[in-house]
KOLVOZA-706617 format. One record per residue: residue in one letter; x, y, z of N, C-alpha, C in turn. Coordinates in steps of 0.1 Angstrom, whole numbers, plus 5000, padded with zeros to 4 digits. Layout:
<nodes>
aXYZXYZXYZ
...
</nodes>
This chain:
<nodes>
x461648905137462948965140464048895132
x464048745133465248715124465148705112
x463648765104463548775089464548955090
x464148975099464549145094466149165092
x466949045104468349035104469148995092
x467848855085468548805078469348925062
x468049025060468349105052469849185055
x470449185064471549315070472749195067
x473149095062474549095061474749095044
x473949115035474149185022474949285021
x474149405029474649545029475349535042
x476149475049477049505059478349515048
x479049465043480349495033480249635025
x479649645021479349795017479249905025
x477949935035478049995043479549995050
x480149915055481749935060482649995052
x482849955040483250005032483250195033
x481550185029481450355030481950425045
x481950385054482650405066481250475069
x480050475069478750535073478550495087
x477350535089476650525107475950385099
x474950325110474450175107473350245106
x472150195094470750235093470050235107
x469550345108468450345126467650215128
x467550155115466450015116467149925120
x468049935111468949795112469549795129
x470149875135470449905149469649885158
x467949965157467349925165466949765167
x466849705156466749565154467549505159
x468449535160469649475172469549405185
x469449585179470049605199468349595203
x467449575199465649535206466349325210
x466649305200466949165206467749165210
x469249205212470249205228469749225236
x468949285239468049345251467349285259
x467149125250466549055258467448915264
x468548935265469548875273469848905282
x470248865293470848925306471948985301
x472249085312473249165316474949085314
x474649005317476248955318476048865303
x475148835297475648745285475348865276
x475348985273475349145269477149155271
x477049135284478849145284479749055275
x479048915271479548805263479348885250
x478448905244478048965228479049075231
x479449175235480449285235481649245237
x482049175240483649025238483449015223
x482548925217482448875210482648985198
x482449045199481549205185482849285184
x484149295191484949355192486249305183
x485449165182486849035176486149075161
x486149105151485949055136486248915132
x485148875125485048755122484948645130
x485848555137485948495144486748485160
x485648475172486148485181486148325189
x487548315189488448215193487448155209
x487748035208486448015223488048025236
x489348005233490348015243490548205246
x490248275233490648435236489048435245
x488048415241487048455252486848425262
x487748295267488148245283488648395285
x490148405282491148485290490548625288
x489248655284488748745281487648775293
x486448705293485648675309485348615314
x486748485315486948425328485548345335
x484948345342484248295343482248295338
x482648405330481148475324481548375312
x482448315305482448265296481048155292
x480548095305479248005308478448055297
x478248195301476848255295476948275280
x477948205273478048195258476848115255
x476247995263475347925258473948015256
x473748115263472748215263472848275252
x473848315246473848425232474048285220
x474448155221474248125209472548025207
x472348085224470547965222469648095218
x470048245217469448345206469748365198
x470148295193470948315173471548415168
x472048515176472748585177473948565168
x474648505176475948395172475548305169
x476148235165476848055159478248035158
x478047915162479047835165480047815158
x481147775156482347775144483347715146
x483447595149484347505154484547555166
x486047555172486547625184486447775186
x485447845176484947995180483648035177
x482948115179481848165180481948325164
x481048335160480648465154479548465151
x479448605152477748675148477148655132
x475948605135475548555122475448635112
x475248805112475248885105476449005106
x477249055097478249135099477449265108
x476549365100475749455107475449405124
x475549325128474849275135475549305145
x477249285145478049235152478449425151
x478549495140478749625142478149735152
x476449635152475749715163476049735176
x476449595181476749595194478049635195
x478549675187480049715191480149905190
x479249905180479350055181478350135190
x477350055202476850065213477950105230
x479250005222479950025235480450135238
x480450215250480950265255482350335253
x483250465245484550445241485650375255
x485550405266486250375278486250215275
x485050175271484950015277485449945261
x485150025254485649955240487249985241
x487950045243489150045246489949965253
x489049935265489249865275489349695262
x488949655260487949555252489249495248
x489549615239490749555225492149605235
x492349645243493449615252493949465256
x492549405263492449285267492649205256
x491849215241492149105236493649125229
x494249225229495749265225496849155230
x496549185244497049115254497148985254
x495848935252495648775254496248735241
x496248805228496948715219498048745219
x498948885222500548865227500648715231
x499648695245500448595249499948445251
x499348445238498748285237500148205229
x500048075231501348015231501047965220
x501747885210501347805199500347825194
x499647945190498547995185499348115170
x498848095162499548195151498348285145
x498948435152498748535152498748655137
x497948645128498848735114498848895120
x499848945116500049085123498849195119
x498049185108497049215106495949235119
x496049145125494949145133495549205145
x496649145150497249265159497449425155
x497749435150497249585143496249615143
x494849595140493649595141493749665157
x494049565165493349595179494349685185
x495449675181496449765183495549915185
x495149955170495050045167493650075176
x492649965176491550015184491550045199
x492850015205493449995218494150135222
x493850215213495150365209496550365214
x496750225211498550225213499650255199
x499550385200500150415182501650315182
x502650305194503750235192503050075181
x502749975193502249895185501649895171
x500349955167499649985156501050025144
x502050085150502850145142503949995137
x503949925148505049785145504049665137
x503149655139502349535137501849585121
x501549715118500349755108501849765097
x502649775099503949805091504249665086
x503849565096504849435096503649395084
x502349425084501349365079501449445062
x501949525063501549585051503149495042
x504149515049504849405041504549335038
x503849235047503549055042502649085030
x501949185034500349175017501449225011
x502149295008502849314999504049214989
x504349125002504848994996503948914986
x503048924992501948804984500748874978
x501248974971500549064957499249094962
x499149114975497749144979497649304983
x497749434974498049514973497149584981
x495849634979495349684983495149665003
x495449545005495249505017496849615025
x498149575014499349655019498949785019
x498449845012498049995009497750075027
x496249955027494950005039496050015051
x497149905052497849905062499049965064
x499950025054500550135052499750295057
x498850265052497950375057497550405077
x497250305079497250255095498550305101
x499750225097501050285101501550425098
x501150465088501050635086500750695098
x499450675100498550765115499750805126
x500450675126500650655137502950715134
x503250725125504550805116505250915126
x504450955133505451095134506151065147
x506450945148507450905164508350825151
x508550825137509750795130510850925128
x512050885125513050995120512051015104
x512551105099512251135087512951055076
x514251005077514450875065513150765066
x513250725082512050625083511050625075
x510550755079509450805074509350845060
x510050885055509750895042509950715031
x510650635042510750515032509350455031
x509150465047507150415045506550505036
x506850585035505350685025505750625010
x506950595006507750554990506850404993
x507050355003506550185003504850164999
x504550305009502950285006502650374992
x503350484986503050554974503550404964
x504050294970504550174955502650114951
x502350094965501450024967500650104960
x500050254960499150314957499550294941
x500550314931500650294922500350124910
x500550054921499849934917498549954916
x497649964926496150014929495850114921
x496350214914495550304905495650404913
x495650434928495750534941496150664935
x496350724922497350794917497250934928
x495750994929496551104942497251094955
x496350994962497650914976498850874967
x499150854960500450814951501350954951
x500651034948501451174947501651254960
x500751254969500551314979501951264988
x501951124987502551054998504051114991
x504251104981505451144976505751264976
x505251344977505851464980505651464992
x505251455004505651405018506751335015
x507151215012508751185013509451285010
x509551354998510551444993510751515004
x510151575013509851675020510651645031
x509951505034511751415046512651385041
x512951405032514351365027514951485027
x514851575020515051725023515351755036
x514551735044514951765064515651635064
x516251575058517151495066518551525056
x518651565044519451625040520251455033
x519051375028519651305019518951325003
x520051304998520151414984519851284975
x520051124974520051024968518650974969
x518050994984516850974989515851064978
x516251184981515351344973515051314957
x516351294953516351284942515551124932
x515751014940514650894939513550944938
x513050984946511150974951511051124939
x511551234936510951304927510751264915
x512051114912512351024899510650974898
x510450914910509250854911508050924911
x507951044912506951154912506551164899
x507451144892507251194876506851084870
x506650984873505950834872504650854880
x504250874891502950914896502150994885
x503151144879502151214873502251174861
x502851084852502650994838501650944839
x501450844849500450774849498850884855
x498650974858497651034864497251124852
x498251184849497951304836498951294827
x498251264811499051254805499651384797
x501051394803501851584802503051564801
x503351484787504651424789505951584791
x505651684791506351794791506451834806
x505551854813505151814827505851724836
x506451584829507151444835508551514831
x509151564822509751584820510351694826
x509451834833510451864846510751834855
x509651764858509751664875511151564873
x511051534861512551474859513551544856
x513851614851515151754850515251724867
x514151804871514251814885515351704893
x514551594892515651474900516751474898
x516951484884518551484875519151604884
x518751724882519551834893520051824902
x519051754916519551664928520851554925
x520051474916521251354915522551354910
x522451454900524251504896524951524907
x524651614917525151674930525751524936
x525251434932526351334935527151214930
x527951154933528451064924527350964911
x527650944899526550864890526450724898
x525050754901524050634902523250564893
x522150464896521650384895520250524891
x519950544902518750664899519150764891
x520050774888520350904877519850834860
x520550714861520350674850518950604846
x518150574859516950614854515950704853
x516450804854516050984856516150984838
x516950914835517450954821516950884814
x516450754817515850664808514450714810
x513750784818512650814818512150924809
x513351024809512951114799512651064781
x514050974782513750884773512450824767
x511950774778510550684775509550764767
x509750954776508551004770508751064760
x509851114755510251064739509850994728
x509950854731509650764726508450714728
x507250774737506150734734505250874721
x505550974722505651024712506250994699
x506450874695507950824685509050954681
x509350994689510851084686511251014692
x512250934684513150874679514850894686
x514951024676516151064683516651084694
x515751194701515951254717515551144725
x514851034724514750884728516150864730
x516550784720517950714720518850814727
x519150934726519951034735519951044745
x518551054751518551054766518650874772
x518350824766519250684769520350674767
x521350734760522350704761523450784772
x522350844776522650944790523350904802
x522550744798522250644813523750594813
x524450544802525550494807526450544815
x526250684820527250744823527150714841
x526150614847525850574858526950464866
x527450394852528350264855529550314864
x529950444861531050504869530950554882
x531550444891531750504903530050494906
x528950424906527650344909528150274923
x529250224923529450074932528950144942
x529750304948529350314959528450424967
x527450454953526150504957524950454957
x524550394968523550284968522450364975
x521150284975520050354981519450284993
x519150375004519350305014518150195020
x516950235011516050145005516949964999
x518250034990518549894988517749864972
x516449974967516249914957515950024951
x515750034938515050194933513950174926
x512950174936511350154937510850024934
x509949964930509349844929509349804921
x509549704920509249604906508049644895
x507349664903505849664896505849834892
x506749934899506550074895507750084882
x508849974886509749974874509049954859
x507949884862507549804848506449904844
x506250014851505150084853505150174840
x504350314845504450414830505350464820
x506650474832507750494825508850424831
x508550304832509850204835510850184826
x512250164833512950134824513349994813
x512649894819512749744808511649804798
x510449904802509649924791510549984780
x511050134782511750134778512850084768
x513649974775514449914767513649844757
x512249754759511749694749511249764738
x511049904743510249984734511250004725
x512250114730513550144721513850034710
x514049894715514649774709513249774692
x512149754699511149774686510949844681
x511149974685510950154676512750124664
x513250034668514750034662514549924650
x514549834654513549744645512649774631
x511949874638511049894622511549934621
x512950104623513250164615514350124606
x514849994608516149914602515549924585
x514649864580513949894566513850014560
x512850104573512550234562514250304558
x515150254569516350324569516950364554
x516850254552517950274534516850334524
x515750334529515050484519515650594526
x516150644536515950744542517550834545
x517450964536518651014535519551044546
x520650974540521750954555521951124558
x521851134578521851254582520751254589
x519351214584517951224591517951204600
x516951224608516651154624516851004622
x515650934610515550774609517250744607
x517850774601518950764592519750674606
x519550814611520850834625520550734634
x519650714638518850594646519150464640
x518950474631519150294625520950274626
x521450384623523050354623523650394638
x522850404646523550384660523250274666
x524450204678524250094685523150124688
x522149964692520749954695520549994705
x519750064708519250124721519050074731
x518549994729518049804737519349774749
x520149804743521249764747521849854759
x521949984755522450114762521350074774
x520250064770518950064783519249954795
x519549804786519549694795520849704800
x522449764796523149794803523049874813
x522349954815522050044821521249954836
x520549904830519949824845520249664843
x520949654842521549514841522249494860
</nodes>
């Protein structure tokens, strides 16, 4: 039996991943050796199997109180092992079996309790990650919706994208007790995330869901952002630079309707970009020079985000510092071929206008 176990924590990461049922072997193998524990140290392995990774030996006090004894029973069958001041199951599969055995009433029950006990353990640090976890297993959408939000910030602080993504996604489920600004800034937060990650259809999906709350809430700076950013979802997913280019008209339409912003002028640098990744030249430099016209009267149309999209989506397909660097070197070479090139021409006209570089980094300076 424990040659058979040893094989199941390879394919436990995987299998979870795939979100699959557990192999019939691997389960019966299990649960044939839980089987041979008492009843109440059965109730200790189902404490245990509920916690991922490590279960704290103070959460499984305030968990069963005085059944906690019968821990020595499940780690004198190798079940578990020891881990400093907590216990885990030696195989991931292992710990899946018994958990996906329980009961839904009693597994609910489960992650309620341990919800609870780590609200309120004292000097113990908690990452919101894992309160969310049991939040969510506990079906309390309020919480799941505070904790799984709070969590997808922090990975997001600390470039751990995918981790923000999975948890943006958690807090989604649980979305529709937000206003619709609310809600559409989480879907822009988690469509940033999806665009780091490559996510490109969650990337687009989610965004047009914001659009959609912005629209029912009847903010027009909001609408006109996230379509800005839509056209950057579909750059990077399909390359149609004609295509990006209505989704941008589009934004620009919205965004006129109100005073020059910040997002208008990168509505306009974007058109720009895809211009200029075609090297045209000209209609490049034009629609950048579009942008300056943002500096007026900007001070007091801000976004209520506070930022116009992410750093990492700025630098992205059609970001604007790209952009400016591109412009700056498409300008550059053509300083040489220039004085071959009869004044009038596209090259001509390009090399004798202020540098582009300039118009761009003014523009988001």
């Amino acid at each position: 039996m424990r040659s058979r176990l040893g094989i199941l924590s390879s394919s436990a990461k995987s299998w979870h991943r795939g979100g699959g049922r557990l192999p019939a072997t691997a389960r019966d193998a299990v649960l044939a050796r839980a089987t041979r524990l008492s009843a109440d140290a059965q109730a200790v392995l189902e404490a245990i199997a509920v916690v991922p990774q490590r279960a704290e030996v103070w959460l499984l006090e305030a968990l069963l109180g005085p059944r906690i004894t019968l821990l020595d029973e499940c780690l004198v069958s190798g079940m578990v092992a020891a881990d400093g001041a907590a216990v885990s199951f030696r195989h991931e599969l292992a710990r899946l079996a018994i958990e996906e055995r329980i009961a839904p009433h009693r597994r609910v029950r489960l992650h309620r309790d341990v919800l609870a006990a780590l609200l309120e353990s004292d000097g113990v640090e908690v990452d919101a990650a894992r309160f969310a976890h049991h939040a969510e297993a506990a079906d309390d959408g309020r919480a799941t919706l505070e904790f799984a939000r709070s969590a997808a910030q922090q990975a997001a602080a600390s470039a751990s994208h995918r981790e923000a993504a999975a948890q943006y996604r958690r807090a989604l489920r649980q979305s529709a007790r937000l206003d619709p600004v609310e809600r559409a800034e989480m879907l822009e937060r988690f469509a940033d995330e999806c665009h780091v990650t490559a996510a490109w259809p969650e990337e687009e999906a989610s965004l047009l869901e914001a659009i959609e709350c912005h629209r029912h809430a009847g903010d027009k700076l909001g609408e006109g952002r996230t379509i800005r950013m839509l056209a950057g979802a579909i750059a990077c997913k399909v390359p149609d630079p004609e295509r990006v280019r209505t989704t941008l008209r589009q934004a620009i339409e919205v965004l006129k309707q109100l005073p020059p912003s910040l997002e208008l002028a990168q509505a306009y640098l974007g058109i720009s970009s895809t211009f200029l990744a075609n090297e045209e030249a000209q209609p490049a430099f034009e629609w950048a020079q579009r942008a300056r016209s943002w500096r007026t009267g900007s001070a007091t149309q801000t976004s209520r985000r506070g930022r116009s999209g992410s750093p990492a989506r700025w630098s992205g397909c059609w970001g604007g510092r790209r952009v400016a660097r591109n412009l700056n070197a498409h300008w550059r070479s053509r300083v040489s071929a220039a004085s071959r090139t009869v004044p009038g021409s596209g090259t001509w006209a390009w090399s004798r206008s202020p540098c582009a570089s300039g118009i761009a980094r003014e523009s988001i300076s």
